[in-house]
C-alpha positions in Angstrom: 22.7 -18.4 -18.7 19.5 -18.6 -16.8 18.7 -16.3 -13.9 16.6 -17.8 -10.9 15.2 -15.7 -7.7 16.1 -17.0 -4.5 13.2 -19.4 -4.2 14.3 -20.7 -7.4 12.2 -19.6 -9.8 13.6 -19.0 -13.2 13.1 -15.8 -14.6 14.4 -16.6 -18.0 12.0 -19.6 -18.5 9.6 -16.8 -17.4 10.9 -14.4 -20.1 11.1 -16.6 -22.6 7.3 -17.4 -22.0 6.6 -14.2 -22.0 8.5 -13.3 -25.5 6.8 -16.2 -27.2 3.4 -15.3 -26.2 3.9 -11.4 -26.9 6.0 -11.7 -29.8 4.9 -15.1 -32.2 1.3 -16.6 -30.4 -0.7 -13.4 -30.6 0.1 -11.7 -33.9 0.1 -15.2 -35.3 -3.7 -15.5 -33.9 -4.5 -12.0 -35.0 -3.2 -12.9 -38.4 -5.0 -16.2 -39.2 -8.1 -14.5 -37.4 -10.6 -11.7 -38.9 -11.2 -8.2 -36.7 -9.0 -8.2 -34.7 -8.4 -5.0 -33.3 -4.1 -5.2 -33.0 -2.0 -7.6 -35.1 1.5 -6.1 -34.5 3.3 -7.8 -31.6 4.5 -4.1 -29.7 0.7 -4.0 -29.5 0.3 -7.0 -27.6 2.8 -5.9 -25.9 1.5 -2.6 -24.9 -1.8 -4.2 -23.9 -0.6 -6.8 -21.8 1.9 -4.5 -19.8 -1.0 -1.7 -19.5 -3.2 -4.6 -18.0 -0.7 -5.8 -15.8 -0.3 -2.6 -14.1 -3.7 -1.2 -14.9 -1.9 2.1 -16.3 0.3 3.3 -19.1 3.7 0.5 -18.2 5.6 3.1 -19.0 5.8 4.5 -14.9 6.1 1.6 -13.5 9.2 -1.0 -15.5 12.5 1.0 -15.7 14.7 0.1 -18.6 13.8 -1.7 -21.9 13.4 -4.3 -22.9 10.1 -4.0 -20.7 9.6 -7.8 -20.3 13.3 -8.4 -19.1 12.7 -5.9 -15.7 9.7 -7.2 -14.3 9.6 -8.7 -11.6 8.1 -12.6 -10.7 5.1 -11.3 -9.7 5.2 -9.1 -12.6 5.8 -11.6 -15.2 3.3 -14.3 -14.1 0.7 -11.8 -14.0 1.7 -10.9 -18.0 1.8 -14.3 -18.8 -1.9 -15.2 -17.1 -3.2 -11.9 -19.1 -1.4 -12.8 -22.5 -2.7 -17.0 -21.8 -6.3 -15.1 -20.7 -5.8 -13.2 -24.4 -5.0 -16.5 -26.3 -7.7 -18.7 -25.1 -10.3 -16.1 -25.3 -9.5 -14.8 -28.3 -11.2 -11.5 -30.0 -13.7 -10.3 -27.1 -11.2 -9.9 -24.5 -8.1 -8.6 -27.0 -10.3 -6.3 -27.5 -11.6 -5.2 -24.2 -7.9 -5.0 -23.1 -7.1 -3.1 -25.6 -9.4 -0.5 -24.6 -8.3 -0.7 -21.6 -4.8 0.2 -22.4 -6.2 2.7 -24.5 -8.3 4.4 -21.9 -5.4 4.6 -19.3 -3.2 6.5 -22.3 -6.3 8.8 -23.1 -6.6 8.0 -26.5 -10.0 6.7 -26.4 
């Protein structure tokens, strides 16, 4: 069952674009590429959400799965950064990554 806003926007179209990205596009990148600095998809994940917020998502989604409590705004702005991460590649996974990892102090 699909769940729209009130301007009709589906949000499990958005979801689902999200998943994919977060969960198969990105790790399979990071695989079949060399240095990349995450591979496993919760760290996409993390680094996508941290940008999205620019701090630790953490205080600011309430209830997991993350991706499925966002809001519109909230998921198109993942999906830009995860799309931004996918067609540039190595350079900006990893600038966003230190990003994330900055805003969680473990840099």
């Amino acid at each position: 069952m699909s769940q729209e806003t009130l301007t009709g926007t589906n949000l499990s179209e958005l979801r689902e674009e999200y998943d994919k990205k977060v969960n198969e596009t990105l790790p399979n990148m990071a695989q079949d590429s060399d240095g990349w600095p995450i591979h496993l998809n919760h760290c996409f994940g993390r680094v996508v959400l941290d940008n999205t917020f620019e701090d630790e998502w953490y205080d600011h989604v309430d209830g997991r799965p993350a991706y499925e409590n966002l809001s519109e705004k909230e998921l198109h702005k993942a999906i830009d950064i995860a799309d931004i991460m996918i067609e540039e590649g190595k350079p900006t996974v990893k600038k966003l990554n230190k990003n994330s990892l900055r805003w969680r102090d473990k840099l």
